[in-house]
Gaussian input, Z-matrix of N, CA and C with variables (Angstrom, degrees):
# hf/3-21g

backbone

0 1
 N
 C     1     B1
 C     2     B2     1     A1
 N     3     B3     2     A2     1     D1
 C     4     B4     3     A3     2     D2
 C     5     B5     4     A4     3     D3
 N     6     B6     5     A5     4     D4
 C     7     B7     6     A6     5     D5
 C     8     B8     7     A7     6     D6
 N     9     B9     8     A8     7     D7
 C    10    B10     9     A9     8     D8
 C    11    B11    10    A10     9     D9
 N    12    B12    11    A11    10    D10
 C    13    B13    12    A12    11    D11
 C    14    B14    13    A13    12    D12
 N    15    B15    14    A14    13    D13
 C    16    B16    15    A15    14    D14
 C    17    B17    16    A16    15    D15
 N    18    B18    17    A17    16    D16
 C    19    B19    18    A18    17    D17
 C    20    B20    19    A19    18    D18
 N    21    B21    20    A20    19    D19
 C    22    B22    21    A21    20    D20
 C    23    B23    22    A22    21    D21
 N    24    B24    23    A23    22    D22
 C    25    B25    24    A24    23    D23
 C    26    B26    25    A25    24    D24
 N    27    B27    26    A26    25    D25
 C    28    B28    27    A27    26    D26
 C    29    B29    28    A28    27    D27
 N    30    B30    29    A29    28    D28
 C    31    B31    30    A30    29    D29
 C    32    B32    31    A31    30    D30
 N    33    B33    32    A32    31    D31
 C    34    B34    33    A33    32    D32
 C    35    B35    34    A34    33    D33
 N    36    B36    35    A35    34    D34
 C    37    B37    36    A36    35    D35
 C    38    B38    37    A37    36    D36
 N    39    B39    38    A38    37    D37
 C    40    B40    39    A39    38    D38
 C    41    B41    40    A40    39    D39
 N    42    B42    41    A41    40    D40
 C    43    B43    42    A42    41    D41
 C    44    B44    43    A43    42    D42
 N    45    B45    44    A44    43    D43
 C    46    B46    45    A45    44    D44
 C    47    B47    46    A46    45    D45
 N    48    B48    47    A47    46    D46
 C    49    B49    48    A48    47    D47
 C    50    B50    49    A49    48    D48
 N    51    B51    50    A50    49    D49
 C    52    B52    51    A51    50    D50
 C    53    B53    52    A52    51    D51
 N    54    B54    53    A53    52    D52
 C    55    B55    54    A54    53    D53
 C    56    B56    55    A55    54    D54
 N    57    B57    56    A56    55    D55
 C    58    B58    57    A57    56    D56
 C    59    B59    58    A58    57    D57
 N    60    B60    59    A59    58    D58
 C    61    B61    60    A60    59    D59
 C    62    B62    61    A61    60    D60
 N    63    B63    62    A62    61    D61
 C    64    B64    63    A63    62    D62
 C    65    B65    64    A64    63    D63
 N    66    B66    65    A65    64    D64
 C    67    B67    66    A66    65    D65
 C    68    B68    67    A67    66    D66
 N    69    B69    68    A68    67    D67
 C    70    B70    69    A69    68    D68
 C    71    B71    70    A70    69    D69
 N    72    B72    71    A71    70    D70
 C    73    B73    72    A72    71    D71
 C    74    B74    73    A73    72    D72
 N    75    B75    74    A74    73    D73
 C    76    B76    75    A75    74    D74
 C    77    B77    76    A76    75    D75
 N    78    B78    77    A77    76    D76
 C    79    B79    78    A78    77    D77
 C    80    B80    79    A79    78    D78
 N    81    B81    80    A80    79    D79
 C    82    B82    81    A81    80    D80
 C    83    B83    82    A82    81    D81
 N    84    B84    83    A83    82    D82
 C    85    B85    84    A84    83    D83
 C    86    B86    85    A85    84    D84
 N    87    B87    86    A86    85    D85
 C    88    B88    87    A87    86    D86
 C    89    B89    88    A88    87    D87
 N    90    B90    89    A89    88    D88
 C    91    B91    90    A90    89    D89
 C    92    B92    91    A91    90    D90
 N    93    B93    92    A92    91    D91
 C    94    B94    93    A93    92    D92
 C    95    B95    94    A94    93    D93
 N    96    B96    95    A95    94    D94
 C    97    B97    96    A96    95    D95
 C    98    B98    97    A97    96    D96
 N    99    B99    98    A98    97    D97
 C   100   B100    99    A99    98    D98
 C   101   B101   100   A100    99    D99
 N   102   B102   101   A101   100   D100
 C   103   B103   102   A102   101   D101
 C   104   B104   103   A103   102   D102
 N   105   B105   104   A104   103   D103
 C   106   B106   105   A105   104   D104
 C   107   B107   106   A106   105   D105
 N   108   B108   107   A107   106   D106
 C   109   B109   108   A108   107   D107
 C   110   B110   109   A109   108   D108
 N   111   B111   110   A110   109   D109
 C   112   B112   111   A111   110   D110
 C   113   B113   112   A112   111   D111
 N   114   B114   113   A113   112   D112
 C   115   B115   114   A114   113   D113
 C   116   B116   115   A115   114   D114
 N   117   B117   116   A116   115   D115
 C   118   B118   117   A117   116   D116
 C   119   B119   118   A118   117   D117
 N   120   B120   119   A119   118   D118
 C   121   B121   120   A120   119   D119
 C   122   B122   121   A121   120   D120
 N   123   B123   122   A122   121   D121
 C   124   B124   123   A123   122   D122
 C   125   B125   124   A124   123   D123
 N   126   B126   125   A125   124   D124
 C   127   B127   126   A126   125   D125
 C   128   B128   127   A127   126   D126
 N   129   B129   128   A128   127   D127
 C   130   B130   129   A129   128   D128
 C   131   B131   130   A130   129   D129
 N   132   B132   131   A131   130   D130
 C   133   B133   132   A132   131   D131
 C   134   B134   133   A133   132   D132
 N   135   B135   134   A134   133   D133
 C   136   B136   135   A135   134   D134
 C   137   B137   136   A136   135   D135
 N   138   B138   137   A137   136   D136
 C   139   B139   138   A138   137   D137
 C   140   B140   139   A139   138   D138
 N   141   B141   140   A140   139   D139
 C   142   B142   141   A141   140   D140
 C   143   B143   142   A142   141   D141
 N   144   B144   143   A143   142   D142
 C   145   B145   144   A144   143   D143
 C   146   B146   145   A145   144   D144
 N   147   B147   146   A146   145   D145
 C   148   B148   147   A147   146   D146
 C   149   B149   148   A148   147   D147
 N   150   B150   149   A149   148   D148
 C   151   B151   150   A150   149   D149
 C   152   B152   151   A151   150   D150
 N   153   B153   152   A152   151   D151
 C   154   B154   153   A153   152   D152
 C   155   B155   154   A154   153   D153
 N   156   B156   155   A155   154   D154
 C   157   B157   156   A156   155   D155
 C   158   B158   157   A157   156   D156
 N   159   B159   158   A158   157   D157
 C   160   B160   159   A159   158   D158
 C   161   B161   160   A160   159   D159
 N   162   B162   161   A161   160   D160
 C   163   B163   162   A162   161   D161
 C   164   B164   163   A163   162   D162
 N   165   B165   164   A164   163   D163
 C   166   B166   165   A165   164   D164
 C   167   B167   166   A166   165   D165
 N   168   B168   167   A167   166   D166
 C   169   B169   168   A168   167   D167
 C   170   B170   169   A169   168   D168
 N   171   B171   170   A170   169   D169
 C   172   B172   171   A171   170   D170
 C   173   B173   172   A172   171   D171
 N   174   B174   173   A173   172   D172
 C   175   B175   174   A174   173   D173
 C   176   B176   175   A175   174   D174
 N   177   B177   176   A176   175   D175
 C   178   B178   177   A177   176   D176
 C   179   B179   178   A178   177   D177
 N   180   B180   179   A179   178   D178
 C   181   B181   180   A180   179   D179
 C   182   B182   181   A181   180   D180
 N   183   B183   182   A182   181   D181
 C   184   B184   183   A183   182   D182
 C   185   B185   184   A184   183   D183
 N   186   B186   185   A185   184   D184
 C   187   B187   186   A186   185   D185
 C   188   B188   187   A187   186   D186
 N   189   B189   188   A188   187   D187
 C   190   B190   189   A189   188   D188
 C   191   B191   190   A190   189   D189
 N   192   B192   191   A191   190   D190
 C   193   B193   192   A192   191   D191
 C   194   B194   193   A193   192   D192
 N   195   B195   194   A194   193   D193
 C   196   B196   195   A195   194   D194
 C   197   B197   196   A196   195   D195
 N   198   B198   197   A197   196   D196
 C   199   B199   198   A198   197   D197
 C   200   B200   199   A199   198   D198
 N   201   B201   200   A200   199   D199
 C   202   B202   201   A201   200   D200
 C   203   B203   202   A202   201   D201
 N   204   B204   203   A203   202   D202
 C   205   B205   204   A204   203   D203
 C   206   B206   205   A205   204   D204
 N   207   B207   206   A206   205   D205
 C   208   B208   207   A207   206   D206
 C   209   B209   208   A208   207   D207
 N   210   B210   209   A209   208   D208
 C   211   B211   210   A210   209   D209
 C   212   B212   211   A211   210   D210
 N   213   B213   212   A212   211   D211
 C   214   B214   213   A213   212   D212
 C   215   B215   214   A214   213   D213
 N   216   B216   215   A215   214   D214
 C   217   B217   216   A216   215   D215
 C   218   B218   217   A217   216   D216
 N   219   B219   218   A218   217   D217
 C   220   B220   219   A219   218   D218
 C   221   B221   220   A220   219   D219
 N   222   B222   221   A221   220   D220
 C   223   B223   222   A222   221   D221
 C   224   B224   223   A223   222   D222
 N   225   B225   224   A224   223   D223
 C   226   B226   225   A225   224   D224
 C   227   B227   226   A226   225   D225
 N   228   B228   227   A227   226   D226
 C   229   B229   228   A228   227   D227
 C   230   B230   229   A229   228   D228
 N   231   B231   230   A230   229   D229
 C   232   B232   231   A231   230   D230
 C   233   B233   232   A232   231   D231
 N   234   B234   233   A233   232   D232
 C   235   B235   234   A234   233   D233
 C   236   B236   235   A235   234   D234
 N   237   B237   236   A236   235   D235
 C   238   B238   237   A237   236   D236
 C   239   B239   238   A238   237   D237
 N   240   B240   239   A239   238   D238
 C   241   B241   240   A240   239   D239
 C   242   B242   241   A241   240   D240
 N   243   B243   242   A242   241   D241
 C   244   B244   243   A243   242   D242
 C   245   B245   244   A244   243   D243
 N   246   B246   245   A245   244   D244
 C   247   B247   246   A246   245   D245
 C   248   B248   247   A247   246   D246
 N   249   B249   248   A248   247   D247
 C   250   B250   249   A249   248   D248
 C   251   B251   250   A250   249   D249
 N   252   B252   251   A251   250   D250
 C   253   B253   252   A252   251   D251
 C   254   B254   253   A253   252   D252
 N   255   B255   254   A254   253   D253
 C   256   B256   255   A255   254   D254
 C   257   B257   256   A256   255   D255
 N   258   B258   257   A257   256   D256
 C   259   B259   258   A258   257   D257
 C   260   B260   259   A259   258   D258
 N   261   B261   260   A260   259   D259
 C   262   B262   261   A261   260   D260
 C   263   B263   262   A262   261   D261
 N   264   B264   263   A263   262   D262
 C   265   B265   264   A264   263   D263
 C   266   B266   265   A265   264   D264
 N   267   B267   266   A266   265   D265
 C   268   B268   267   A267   266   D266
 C   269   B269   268   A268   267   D267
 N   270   B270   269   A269   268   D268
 C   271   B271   270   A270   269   D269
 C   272   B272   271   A271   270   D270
 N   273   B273   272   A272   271   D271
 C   274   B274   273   A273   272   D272
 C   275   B275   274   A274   273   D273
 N   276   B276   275   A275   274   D274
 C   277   B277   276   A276   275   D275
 C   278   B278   277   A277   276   D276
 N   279   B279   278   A278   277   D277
 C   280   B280   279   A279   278   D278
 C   281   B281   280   A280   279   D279
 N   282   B282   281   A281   280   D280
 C   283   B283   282   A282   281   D281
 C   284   B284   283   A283   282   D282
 N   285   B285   284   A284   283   D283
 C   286   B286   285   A285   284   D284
 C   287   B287   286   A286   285   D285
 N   288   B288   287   A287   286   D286
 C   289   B289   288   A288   287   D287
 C   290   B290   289   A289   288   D288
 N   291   B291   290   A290   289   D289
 C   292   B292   291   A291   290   D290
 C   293   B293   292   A292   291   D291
 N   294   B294   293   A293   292   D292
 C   295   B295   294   A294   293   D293
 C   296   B296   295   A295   294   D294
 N   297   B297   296   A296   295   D295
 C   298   B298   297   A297   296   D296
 C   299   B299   298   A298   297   D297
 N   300   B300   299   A299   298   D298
 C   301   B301   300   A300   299   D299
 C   302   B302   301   A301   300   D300
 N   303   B303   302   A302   301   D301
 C   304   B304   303   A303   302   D302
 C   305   B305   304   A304   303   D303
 N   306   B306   305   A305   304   D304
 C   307   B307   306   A306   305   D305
 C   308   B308   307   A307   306   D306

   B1=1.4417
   B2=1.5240
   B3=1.5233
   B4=1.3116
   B5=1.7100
   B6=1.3778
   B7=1.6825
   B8=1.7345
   B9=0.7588
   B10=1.7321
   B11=1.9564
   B12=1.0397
   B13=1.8268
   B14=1.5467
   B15=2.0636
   B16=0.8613
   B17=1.4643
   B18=1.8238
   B19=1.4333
   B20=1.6085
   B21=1.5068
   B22=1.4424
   B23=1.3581
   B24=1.5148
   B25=1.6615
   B26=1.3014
   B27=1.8026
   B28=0.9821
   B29=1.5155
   B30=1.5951
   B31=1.5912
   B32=1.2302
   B33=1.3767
   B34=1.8867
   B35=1.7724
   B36=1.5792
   B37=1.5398
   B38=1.3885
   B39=1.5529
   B40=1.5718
   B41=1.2883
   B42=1.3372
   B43=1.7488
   B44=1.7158
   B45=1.2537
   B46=1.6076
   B47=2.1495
   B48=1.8165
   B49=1.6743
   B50=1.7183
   B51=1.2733
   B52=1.6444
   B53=1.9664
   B54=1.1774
   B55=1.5005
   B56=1.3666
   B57=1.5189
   B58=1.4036
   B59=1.5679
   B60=1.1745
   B61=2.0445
   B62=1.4376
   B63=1.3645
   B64=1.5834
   B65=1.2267
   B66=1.3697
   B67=1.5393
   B68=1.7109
   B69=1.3934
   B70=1.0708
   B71=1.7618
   B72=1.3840
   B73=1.9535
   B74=1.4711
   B75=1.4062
   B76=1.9768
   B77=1.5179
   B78=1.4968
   B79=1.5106
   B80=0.8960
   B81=1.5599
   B82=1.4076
   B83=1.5386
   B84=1.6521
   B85=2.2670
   B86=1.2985
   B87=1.9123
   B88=1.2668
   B89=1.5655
   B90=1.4475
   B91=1.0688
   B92=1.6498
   B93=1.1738
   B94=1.6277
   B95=2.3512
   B96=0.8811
   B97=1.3981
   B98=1.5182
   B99=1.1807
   B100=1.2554
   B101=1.2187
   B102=1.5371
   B103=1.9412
   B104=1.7540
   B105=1.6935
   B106=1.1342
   B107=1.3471
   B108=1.6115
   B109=1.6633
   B110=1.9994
   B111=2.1631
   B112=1.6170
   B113=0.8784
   B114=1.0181
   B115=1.5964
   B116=1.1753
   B117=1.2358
   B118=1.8140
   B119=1.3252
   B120=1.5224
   B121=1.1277
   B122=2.0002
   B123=1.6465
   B124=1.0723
   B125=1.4717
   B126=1.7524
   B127=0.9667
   B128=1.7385
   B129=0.9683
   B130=1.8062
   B131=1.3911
   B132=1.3522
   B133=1.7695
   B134=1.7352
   B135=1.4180
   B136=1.4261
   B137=1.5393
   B138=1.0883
   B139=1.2556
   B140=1.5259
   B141=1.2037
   B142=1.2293
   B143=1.6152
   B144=1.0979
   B145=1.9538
   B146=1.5662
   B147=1.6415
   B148=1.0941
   B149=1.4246
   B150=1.7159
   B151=1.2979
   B152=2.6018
   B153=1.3249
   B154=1.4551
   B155=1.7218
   B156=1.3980
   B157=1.2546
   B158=1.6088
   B159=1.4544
   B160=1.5295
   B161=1.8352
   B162=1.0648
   B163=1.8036
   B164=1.6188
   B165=1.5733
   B166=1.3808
   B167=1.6061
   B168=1.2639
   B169=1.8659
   B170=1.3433
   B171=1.2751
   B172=2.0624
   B173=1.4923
   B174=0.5920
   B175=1.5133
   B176=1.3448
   B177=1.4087
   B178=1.0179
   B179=1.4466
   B180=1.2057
   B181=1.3141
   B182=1.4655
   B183=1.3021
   B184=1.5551
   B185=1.9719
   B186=1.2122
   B187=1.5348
   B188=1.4619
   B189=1.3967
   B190=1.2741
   B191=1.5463
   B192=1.5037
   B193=1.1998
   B194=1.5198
   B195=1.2055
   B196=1.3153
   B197=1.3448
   B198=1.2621
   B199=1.7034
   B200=1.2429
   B201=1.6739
   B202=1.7719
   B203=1.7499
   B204=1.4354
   B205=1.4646
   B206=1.2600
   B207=1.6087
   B208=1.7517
   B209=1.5919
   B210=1.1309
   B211=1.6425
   B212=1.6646
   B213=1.8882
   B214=1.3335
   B215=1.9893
   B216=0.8259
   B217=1.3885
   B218=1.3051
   B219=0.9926
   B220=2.1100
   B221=1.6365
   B222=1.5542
   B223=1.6288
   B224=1.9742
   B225=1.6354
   B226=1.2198
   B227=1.7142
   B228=1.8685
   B229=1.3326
   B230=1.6065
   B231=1.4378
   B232=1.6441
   B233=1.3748
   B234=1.3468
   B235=1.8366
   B236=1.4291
   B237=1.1922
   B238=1.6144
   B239=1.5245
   B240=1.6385
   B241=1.0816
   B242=1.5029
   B243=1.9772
   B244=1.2342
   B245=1.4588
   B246=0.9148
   B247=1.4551
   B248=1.3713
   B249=1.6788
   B250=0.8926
   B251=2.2564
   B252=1.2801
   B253=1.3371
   B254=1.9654
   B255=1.2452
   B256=1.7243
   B257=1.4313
   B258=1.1061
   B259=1.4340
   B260=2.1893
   B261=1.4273
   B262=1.4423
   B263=1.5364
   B264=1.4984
   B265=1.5271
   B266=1.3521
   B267=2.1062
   B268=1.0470
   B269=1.2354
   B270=1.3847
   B271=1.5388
   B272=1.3423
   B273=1.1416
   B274=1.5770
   B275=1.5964
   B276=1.6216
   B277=1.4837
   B278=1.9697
   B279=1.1212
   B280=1.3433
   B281=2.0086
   B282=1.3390
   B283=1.1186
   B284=1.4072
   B285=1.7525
   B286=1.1335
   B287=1.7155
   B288=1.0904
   B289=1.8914
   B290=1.7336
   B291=2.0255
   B292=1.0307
   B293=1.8126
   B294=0.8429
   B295=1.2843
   B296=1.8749
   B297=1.5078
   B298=1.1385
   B299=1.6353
   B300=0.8062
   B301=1.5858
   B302=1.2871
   B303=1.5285
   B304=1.3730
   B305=1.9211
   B306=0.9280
   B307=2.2319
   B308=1.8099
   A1=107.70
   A2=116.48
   A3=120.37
   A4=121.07
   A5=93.04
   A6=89.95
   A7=132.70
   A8=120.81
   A9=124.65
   A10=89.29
   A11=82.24
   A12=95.57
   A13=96.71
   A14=119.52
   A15=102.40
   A16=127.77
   A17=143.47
   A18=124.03
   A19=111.36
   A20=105.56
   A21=105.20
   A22=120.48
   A23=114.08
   A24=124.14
   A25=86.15
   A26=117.19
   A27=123.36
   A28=91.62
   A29=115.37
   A30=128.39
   A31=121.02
   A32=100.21
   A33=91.43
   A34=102.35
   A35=102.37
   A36=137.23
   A37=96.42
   A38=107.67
   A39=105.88
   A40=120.80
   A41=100.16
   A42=118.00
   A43=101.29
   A44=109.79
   A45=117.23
   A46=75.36
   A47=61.99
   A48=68.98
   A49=97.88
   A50=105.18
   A51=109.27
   A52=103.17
   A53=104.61
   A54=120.16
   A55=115.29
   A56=101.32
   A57=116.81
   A58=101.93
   A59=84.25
   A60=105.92
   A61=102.45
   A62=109.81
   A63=129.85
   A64=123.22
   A65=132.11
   A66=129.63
   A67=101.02
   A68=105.50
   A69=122.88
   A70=104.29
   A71=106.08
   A72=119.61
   A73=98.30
   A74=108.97
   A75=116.44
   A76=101.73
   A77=101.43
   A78=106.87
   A79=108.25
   A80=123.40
   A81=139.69
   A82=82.04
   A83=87.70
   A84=110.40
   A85=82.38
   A86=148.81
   A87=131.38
   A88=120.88
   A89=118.66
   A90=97.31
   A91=145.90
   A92=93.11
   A93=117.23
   A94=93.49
   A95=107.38
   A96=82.03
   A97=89.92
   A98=134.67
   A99=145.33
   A100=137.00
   A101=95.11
   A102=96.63
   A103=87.35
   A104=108.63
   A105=136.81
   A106=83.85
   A107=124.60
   A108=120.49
   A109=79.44
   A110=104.40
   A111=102.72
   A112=120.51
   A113=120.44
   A114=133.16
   A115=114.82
   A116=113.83
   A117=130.11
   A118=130.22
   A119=121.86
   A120=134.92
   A121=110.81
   A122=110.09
   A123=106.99
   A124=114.77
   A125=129.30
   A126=132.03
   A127=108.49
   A128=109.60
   A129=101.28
   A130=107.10
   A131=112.41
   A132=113.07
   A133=100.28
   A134=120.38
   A135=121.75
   A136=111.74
   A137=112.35
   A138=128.06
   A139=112.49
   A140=145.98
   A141=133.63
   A142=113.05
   A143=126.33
   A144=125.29
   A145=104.68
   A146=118.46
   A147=136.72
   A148=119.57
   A149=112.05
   A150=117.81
   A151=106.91
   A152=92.55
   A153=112.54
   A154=104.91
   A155=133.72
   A156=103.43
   A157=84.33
   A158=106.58
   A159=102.15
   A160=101.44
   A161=101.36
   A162=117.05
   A163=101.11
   A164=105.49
   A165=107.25
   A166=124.77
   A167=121.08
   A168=117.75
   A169=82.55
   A170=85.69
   A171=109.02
   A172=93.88
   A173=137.37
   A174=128.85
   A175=135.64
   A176=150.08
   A177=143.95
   A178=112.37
   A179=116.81
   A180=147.66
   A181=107.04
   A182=87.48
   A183=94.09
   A184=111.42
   A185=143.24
   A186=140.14
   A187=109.95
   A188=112.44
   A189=114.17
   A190=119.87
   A191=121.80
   A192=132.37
   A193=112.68
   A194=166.35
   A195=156.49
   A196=104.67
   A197=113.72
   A198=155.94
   A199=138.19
   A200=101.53
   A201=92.81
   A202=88.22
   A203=101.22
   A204=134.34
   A205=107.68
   A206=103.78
   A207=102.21
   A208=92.98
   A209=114.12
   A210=104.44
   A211=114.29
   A212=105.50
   A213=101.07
   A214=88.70
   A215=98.58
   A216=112.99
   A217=123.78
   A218=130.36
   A219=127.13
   A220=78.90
   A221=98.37
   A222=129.51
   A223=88.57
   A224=108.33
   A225=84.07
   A226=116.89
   A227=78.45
   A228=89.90
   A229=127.96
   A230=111.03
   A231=114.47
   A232=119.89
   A233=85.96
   A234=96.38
   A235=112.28
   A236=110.76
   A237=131.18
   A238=96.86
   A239=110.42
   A240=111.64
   A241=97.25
   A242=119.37
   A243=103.08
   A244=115.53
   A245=145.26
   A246=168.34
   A247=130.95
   A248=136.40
   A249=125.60
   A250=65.70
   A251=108.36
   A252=119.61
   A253=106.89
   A254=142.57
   A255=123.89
   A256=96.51
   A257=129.04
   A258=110.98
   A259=78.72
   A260=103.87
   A261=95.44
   A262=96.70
   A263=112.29
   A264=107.87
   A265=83.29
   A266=94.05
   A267=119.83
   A268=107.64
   A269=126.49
   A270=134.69
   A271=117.51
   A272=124.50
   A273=122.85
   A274=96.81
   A275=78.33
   A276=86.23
   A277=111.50
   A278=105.56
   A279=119.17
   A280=103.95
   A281=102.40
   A282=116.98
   A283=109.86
   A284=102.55
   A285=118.69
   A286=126.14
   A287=116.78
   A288=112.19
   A289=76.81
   A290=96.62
   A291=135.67
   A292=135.05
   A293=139.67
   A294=131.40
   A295=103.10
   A296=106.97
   A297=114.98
   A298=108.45
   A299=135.21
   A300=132.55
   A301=92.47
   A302=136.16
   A303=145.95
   A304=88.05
   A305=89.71
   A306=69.30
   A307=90.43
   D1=142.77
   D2=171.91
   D3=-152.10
   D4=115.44
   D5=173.71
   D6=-75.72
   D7=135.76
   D8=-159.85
   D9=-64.95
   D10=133.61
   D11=162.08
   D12=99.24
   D13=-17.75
   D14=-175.09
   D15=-109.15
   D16=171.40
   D17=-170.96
   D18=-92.52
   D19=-14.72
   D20=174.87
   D21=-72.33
   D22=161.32
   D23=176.90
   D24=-144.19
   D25=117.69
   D26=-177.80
   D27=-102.02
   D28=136.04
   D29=140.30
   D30=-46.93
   D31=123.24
   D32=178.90
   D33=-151.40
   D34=62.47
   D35=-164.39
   D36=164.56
   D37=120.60
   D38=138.45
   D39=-92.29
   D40=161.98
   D41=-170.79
   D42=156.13
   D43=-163.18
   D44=-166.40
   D45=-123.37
   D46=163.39
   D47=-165.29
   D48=-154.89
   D49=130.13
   D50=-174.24
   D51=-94.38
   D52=128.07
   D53=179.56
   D54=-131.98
   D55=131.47
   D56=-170.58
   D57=-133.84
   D58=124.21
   D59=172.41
   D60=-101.51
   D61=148.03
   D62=150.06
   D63=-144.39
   D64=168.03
   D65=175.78
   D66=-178.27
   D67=167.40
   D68=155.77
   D69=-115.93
   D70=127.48
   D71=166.51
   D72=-99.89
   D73=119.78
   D74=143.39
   D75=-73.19
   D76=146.17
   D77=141.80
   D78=-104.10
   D79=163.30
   D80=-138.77
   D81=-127.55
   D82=137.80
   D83=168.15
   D84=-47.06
   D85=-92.86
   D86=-167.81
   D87=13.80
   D88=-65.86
   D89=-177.21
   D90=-98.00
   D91=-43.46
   D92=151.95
   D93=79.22
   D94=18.91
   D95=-177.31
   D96=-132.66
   D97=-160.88
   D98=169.67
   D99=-102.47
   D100=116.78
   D101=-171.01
   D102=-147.54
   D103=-169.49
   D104=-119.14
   D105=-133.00
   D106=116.55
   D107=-169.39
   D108=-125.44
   D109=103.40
   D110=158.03
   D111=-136.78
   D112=-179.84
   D113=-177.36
   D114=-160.65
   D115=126.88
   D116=164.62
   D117=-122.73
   D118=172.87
   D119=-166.44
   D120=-97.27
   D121=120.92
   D122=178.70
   D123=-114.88
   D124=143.71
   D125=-158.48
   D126=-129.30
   D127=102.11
   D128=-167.54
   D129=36.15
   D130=55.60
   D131=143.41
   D132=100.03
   D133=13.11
   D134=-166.25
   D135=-153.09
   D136=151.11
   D137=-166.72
   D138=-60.78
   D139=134.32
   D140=172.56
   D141=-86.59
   D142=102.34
   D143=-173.01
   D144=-52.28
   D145=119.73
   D146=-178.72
   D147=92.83
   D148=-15.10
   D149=-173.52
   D150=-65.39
   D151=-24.27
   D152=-167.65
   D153=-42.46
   D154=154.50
   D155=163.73
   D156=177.59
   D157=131.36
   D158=173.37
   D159=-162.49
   D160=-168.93
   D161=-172.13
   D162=-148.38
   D163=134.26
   D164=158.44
   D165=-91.27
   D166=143.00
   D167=-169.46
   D168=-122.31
   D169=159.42
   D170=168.18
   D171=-122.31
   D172=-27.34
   D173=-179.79
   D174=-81.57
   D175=161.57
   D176=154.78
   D177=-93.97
   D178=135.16
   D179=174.00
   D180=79.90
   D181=46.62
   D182=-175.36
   D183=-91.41
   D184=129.94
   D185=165.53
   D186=-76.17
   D187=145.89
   D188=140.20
   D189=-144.45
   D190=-164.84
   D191=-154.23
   D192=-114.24
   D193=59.83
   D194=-168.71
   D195=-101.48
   D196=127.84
   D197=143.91
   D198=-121.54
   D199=123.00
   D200=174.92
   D201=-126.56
   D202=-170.46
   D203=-175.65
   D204=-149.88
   D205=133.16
   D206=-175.39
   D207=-132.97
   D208=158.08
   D209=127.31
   D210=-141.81
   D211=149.44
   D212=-162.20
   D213=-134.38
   D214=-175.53
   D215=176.19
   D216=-113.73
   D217=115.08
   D218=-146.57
   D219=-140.77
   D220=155.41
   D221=-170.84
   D222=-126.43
   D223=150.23
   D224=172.56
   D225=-100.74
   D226=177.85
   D227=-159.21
   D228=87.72
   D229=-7.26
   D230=142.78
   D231=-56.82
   D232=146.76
   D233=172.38
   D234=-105.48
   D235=146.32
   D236=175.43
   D237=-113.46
   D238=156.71
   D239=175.46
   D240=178.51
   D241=125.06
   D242=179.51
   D243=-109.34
   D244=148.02
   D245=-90.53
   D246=-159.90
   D247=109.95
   D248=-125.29
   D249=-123.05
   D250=98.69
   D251=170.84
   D252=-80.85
   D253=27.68
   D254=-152.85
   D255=-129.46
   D256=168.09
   D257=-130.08
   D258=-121.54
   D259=28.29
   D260=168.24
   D261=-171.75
   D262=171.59
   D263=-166.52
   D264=-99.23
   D265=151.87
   D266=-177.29
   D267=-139.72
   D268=-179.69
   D269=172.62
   D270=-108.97
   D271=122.95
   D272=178.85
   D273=-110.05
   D274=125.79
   D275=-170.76
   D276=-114.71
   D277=116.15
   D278=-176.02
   D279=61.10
   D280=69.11
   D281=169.98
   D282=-100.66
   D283=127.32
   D284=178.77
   D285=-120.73
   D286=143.38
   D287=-171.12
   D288=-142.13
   D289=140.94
   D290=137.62
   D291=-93.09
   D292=137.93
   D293=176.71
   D294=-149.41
   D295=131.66
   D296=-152.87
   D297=-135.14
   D298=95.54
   D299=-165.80
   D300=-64.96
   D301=151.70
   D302=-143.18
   D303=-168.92
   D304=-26.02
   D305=165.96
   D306=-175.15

């Protein structure tokens, strides 16, 4: 379940469940030097292992691409929530997540 405006995805089924992130990140003229544009997957307050995934730019106004695929095992009423880990704010632009209960 997910309310619009909000970052949570509440479980509301347990089972294992396969989740797939994608996006495109700009970096913003702001910075212009080189850093680390990531994002990961959080699971009741914790990192999901393998969910991590980012790119370093030197440039400004530079895009890139981040996607992962997980699958984890959620009880309901866990929260999901993915995570803007990069060491400056960015825009995710037309970021999309699936999550699919699989048993």
């Amino acid at each position: 379940m997910h309310e619009e405006g909000s970052y949570d995805f509440i479980i509301n089924k347990s089972g294992n469940y396969y989740i797939q992130f994608n996006t495109t990140i700009y970096e913003p003229p702001s910075t212009g030097k080189e850093t680390t544009l990531s994002v990961y997957l959080e699971h009741n307050n914790a990192t999901v292992y393998g969910s991590t995934v980012g790119e370093t730019v030197s440039n400004a106004y530079q895009t890139i691409n981040l996607n992962f695929a997980v699958i984890i095992e959620a009880n309901k009423g866990d929260i999901l929530r993915i995570k803007n880990s990069s060491a400056t704010v960015v825009e995710l632009l037309q970021p999309n997540v699936d999550i699919i209960r699989i048993k």
